[in-house]
Backbone as JSON Lines, residues from 0, in Angstrom:
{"i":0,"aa":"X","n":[44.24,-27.64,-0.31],"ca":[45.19,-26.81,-1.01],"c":[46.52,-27.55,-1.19]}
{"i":1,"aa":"X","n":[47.14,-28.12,0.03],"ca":[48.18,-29.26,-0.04],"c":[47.88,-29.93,-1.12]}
{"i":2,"aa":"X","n":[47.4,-30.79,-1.41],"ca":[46.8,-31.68,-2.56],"c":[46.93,-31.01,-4.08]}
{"i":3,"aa":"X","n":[46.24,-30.16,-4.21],"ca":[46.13,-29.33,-5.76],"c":[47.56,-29.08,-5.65]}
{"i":4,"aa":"X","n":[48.62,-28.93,-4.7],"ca":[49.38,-27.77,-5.23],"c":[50.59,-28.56,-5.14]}
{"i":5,"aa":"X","n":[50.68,-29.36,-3.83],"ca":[51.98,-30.18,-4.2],"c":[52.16,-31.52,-4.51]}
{"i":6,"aa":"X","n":[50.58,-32.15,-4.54],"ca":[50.75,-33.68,-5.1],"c":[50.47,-33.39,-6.7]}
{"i":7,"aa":"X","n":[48.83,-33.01,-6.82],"ca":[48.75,-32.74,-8.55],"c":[49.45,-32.36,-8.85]}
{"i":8,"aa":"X","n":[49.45,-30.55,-8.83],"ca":[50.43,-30.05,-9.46],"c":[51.77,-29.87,-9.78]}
{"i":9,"aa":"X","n":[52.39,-30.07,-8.59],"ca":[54.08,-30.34,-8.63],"c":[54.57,-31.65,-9.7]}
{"i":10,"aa":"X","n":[53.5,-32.64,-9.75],"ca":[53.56,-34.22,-10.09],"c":[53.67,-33.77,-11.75]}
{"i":11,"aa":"X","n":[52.26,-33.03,-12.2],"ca":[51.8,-32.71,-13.29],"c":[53.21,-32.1,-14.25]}
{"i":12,"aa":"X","n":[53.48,-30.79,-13.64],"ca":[54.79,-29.6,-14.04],"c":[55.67,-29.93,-13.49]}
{"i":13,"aa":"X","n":[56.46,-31.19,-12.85],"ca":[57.57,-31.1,-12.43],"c":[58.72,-31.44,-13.46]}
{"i":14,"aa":"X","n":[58.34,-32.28,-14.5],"ca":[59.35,-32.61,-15.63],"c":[59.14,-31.22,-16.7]}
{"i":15,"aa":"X","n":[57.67,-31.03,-16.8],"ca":[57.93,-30.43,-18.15],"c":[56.92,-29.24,-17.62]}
{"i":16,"aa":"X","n":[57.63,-28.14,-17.74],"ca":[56.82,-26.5,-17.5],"c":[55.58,-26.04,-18.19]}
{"i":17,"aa":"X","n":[55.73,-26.58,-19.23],"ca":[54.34,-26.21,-20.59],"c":[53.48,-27.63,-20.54]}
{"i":18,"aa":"X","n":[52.75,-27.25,-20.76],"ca":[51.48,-28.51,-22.08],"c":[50.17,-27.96,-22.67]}
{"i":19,"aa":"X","n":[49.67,-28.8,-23.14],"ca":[48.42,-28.67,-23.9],"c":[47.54,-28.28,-22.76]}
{"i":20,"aa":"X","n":[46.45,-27.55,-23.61],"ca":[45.56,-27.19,-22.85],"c":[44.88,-28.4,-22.17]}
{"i":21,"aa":"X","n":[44.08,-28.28,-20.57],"ca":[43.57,-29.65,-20.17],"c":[42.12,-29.43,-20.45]}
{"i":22,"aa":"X","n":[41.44,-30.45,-20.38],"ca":[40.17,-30.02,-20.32],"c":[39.4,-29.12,-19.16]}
{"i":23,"aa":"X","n":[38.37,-28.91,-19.22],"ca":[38.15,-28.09,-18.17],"c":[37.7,-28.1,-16.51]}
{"i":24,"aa":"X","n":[38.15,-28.42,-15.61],"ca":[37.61,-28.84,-14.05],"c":[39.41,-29.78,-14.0]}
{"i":25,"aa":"X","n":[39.83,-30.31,-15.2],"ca":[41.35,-30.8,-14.69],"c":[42.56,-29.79,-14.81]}
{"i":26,"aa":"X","n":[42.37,-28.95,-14.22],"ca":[43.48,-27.72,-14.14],"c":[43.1,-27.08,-13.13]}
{"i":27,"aa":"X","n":[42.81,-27.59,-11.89],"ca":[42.47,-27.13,-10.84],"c":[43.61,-26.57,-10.61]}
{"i":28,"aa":"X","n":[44.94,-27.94,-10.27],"ca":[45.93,-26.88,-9.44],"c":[46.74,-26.05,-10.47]}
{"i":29,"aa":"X","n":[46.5,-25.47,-11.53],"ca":[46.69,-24.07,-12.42],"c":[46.1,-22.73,-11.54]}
{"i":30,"aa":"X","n":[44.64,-23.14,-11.35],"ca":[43.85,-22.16,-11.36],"c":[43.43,-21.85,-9.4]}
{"i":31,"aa":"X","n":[43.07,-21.04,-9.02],"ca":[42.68,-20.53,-7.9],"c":[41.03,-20.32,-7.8]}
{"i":32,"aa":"X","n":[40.13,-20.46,-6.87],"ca":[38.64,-20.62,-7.13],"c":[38.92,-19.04,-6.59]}
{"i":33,"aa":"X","n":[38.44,-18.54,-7.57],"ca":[38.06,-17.0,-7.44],"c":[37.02,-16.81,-5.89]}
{"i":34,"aa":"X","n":[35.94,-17.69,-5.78],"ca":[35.0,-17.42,-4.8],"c":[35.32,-17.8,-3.68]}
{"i":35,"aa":"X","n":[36.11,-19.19,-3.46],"ca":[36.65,-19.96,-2.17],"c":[37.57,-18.83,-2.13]}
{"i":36,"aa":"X","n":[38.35,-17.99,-2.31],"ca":[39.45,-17.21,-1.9],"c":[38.66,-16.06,-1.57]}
{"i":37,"aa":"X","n":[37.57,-15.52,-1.83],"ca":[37.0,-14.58,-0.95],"c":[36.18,-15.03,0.57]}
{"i":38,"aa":"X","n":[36.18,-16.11,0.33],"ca":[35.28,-16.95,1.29],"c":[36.0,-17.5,2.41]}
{"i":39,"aa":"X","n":[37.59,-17.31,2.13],"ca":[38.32,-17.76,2.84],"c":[38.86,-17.11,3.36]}
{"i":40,"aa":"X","n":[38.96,-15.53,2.76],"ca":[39.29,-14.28,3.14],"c":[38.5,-14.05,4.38]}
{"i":41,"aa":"X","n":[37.49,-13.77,4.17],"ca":[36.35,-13.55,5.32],"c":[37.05,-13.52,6.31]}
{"i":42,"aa":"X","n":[36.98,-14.33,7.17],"ca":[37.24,-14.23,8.59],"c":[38.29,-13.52,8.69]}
{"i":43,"aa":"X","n":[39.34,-13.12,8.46],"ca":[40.2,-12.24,8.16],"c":[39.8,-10.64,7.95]}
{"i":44,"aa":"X","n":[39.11,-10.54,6.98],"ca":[37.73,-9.28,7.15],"c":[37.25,-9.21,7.75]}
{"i":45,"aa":"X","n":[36.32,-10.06,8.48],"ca":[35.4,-9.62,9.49],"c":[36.46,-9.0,10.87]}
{"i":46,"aa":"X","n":[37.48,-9.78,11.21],"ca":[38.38,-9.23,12.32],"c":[39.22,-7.86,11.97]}
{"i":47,"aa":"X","n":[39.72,-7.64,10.4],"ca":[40.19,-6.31,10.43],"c":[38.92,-5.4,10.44]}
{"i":48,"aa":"X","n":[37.49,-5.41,10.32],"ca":[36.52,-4.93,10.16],"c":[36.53,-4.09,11.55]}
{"i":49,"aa":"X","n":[36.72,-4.97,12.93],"ca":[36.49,-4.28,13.98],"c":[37.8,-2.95,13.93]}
{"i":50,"aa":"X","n":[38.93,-3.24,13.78],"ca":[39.69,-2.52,13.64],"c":[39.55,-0.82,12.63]}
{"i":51,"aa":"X","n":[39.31,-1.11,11.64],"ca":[39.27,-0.66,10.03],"c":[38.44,-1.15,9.23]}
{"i":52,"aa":"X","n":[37.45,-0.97,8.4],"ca":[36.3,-1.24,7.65],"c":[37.04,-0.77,6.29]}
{"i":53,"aa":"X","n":[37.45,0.39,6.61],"ca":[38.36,0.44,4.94],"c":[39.21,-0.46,4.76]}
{"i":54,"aa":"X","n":[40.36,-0.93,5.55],"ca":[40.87,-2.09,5.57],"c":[40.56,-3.31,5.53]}
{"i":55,"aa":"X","n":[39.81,-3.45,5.89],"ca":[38.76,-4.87,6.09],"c":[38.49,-5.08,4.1]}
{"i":56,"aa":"X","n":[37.92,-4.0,3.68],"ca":[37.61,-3.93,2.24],"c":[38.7,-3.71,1.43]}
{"i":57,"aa":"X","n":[40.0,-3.46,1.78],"ca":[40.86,-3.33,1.08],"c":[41.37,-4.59,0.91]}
{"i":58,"aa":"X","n":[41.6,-5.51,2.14],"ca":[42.29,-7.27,2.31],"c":[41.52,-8.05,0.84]}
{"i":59,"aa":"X","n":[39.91,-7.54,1.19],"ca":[39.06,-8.43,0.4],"c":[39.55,-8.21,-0.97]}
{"i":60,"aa":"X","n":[39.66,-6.76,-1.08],"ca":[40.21,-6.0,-2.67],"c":[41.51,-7.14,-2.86]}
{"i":61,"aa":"X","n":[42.43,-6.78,-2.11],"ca":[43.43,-7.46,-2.6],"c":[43.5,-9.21,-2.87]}
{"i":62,"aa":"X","n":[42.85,-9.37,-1.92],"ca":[42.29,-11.1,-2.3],"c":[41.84,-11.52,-3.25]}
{"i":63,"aa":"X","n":[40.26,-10.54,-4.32],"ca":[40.34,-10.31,-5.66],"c":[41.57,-10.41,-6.34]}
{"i":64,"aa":"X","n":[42.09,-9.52,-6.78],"ca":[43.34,-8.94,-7.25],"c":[44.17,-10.36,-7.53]}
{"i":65,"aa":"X","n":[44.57,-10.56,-5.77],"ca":[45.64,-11.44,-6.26],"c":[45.36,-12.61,-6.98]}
{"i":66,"aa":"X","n":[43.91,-13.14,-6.83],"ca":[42.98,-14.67,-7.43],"c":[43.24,-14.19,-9.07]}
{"i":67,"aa":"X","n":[42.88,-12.91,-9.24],"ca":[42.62,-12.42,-10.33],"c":[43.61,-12.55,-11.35]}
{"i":68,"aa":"X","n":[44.86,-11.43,-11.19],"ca":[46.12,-11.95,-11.67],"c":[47.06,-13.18,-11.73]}
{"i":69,"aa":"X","n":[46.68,-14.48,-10.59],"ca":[47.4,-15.36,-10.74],"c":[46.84,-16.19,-11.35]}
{"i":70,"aa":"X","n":[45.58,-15.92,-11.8],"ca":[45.07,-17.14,-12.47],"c":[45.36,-16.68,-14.67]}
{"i":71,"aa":"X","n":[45.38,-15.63,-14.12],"ca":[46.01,-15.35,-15.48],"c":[47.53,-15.83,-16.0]}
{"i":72,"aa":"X","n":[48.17,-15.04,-14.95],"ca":[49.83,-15.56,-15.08],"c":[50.14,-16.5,-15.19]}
{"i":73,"aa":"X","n":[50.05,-17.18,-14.31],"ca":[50.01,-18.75,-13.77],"c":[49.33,-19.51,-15.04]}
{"i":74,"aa":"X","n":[47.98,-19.16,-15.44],"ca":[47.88,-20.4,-16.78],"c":[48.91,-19.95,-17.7]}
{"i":75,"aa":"X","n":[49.16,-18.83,-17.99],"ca":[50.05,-18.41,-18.95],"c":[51.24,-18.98,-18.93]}
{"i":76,"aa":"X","n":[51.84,-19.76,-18.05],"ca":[53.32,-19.95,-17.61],"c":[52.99,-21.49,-17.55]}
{"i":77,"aa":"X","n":[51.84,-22.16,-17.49],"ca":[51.78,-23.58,-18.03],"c":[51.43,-24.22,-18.79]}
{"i":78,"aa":"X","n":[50.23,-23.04,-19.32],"ca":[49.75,-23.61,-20.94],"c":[49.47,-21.68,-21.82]}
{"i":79,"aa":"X","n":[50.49,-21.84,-22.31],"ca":[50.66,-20.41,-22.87],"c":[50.02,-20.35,-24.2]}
{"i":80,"aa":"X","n":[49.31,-19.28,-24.38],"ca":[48.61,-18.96,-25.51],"c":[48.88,-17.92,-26.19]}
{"i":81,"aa":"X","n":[49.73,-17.1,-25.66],"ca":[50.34,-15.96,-26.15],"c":[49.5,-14.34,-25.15]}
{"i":82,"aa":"X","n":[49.08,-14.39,-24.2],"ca":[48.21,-13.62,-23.74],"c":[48.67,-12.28,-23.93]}
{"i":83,"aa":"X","n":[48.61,-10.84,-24.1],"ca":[48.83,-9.79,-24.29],"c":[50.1,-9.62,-23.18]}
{"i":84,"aa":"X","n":[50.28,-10.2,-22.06],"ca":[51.21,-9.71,-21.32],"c":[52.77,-10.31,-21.46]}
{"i":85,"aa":"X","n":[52.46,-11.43,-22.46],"ca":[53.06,-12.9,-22.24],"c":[54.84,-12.47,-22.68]}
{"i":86,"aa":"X","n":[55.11,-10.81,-23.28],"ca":[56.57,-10.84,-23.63],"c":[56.76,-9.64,-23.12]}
{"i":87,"aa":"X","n":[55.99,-9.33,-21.9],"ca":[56.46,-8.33,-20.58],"c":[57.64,-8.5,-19.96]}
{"i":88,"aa":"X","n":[58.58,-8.34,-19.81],"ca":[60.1,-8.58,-18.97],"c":[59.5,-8.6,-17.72]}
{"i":89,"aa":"X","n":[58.11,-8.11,-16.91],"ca":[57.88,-8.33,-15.64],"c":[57.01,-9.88,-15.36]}
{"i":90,"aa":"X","n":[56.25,-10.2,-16.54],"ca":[55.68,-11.31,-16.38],"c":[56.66,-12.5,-16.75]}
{"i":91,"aa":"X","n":[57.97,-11.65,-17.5],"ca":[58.77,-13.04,-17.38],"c":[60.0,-13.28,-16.15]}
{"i":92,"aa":"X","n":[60.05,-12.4,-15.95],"ca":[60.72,-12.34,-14.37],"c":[60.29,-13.34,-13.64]}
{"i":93,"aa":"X","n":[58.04,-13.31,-13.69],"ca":[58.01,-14.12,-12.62],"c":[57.67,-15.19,-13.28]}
{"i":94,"aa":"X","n":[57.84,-15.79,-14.57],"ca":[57.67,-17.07,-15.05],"c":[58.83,-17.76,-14.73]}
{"i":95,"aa":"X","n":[60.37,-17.0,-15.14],"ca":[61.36,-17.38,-14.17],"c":[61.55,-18.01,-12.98]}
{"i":96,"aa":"X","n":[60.6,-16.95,-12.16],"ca":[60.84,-17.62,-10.8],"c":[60.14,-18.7,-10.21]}
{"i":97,"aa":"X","n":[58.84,-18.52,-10.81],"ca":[58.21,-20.24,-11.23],"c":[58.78,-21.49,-11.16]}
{"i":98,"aa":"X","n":[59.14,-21.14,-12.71],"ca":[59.91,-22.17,-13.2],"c":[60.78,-23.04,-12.25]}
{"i":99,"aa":"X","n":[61.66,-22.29,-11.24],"ca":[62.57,-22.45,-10.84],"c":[61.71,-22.92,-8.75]}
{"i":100,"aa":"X","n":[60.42,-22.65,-8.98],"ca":[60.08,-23.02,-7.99],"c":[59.55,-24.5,-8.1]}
{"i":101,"aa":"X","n":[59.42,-24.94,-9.46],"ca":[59.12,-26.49,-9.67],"c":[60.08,-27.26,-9.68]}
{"i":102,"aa":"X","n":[61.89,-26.54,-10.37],"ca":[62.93,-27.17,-9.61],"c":[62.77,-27.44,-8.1]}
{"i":103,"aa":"X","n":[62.86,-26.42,-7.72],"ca":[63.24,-26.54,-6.24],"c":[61.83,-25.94,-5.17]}
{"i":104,"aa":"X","n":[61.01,-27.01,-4.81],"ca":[59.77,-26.72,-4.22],"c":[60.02,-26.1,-3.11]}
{"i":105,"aa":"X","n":[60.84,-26.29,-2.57],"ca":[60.99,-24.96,-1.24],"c":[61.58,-23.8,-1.22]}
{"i":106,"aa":"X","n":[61.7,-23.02,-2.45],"ca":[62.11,-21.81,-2.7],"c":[60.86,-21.43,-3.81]}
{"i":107,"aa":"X","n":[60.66,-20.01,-3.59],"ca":[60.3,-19.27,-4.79],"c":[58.74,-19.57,-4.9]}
{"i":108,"aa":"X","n":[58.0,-19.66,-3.75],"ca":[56.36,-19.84,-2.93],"c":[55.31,-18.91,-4.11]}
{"i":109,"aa":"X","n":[55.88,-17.8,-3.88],"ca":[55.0,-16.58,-4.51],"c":[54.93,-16.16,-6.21]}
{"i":110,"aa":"X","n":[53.97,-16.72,-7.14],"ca":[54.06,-16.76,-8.56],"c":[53.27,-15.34,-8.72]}
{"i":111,"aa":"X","n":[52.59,-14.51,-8.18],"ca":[52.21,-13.6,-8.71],"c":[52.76,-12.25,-8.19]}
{"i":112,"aa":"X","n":[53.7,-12.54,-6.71],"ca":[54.33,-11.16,-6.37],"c":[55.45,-11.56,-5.4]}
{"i":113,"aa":"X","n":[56.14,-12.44,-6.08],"ca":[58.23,-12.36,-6.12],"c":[58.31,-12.09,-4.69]}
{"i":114,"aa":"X","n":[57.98,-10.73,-4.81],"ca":[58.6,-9.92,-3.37],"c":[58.48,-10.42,-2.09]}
{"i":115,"aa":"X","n":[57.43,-11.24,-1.59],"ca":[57.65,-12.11,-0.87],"c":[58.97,-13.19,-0.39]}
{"i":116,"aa":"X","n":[58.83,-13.47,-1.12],"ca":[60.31,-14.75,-1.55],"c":[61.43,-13.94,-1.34]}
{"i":117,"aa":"X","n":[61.79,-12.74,-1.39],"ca":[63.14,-11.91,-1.13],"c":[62.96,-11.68,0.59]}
{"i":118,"aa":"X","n":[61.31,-11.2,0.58],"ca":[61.46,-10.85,2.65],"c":[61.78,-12.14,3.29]}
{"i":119,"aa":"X","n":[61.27,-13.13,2.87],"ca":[61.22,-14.57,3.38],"c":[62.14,-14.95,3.29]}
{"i":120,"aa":"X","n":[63.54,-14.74,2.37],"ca":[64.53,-15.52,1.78],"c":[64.35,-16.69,1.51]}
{"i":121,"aa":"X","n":[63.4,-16.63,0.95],"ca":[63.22,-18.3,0.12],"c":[63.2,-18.45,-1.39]}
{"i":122,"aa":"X","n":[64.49,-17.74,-1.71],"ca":[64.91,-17.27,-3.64],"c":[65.92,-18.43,-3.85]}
{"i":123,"aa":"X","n":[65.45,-19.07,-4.7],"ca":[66.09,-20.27,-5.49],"c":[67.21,-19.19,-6.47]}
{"i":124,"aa":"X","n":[68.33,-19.78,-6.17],"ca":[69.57,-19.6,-7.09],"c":[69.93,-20.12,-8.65]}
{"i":125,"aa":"X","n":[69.55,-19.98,-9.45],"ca":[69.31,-20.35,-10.8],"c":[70.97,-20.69,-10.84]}
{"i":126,"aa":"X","n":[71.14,-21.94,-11.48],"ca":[72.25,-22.72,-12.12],"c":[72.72,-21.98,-13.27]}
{"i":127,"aa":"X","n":[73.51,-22.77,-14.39],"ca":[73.8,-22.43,-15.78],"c":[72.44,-23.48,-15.98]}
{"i":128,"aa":"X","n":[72.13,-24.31,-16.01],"ca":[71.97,-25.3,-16.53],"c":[70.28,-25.37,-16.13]}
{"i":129,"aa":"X","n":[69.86,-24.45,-15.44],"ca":[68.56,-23.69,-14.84],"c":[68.54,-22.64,-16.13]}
{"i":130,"aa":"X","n":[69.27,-21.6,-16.46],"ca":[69.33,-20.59,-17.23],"c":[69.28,-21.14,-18.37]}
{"i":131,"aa":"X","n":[69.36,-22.27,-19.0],"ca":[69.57,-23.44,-20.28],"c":[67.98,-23.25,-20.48]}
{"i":132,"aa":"X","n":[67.79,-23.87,-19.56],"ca":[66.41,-24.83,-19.54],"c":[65.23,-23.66,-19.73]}
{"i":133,"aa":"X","n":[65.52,-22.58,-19.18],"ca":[64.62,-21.83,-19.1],"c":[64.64,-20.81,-20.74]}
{"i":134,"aa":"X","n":[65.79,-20.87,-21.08],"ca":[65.92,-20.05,-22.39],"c":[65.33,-20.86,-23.05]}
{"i":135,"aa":"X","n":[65.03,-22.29,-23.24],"ca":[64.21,-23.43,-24.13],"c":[63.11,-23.3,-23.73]}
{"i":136,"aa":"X","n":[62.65,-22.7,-22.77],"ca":[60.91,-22.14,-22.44],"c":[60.4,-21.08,-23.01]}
{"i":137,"aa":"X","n":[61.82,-20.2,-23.53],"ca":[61.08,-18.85,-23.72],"c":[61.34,-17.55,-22.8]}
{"i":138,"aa":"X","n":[61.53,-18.41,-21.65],"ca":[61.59,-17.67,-20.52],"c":[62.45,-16.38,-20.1]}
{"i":139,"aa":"X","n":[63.63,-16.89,-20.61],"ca":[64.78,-15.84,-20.11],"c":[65.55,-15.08,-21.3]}
């Protein structure tokens, strides 16, 4: 996960936020393996299982969910196609905060639910010159 996320990908999007579509199997660190993230979930389930079985199935739910939506967002915010959500003020909130997490790799962790990054305090402070860059994306 180290690898996809902060050698490829940071390397890939660190100058420029957008590009062309890649071919397909080279956009790993875009995308999240829908199945390795339930698979990885597991053990995590099986231990809330002893606890809660509804819970146990709810973690897994949300593990869906979150694979689900970030692989949407997330391509959308590096190779944009116009997707139905793509001029939502909430999906651009968090293209924003993206953006601003490829400035600054140790702020702004969470691309599909922000709210993290506020409990954590790890919210990157947008510049003028951050707010520039991002209005030339579209973004803001």
């Amino acid at each position: 996960m180290f690898t996809s996320h902060a050698v490829e990908h940071h390397t890939q999007y660190r100058k420029v936020f957008h590009d062309d579509p890649m071919p397909k199997g080279e956009d790993r660190g875009i995308r999240l393996n829908f199945w390795e993230g339930l698979v990885e979930g597991l053990p995590v389930a099986i231990i809330l299982f002893w606890f809660s079985p509804v819970g146990a199935g709810m973690f897994m739910l949300v593990v869906a969910l979150h694979h689900t939506i970030w692989n949407q967002i997330h391509l959308e915010m590096h190779q944009p196609t116009g997707r139905f959500f793509a001029n939502w003020w909430l999906y651009k909130f968090c293209a924003r905060h993206h953006f601003l997490h490829h400035k600054y790799p140790d702020k702004n962790f969470n691309v599909a639910f922000p709210i993290g990054d506020f409990i954590c305090g790890t919210i990157a402070k947008p510049s003028e010159k951050d707010w520039e860059a991002m209005r030339a994306e579209g973004i803001a």
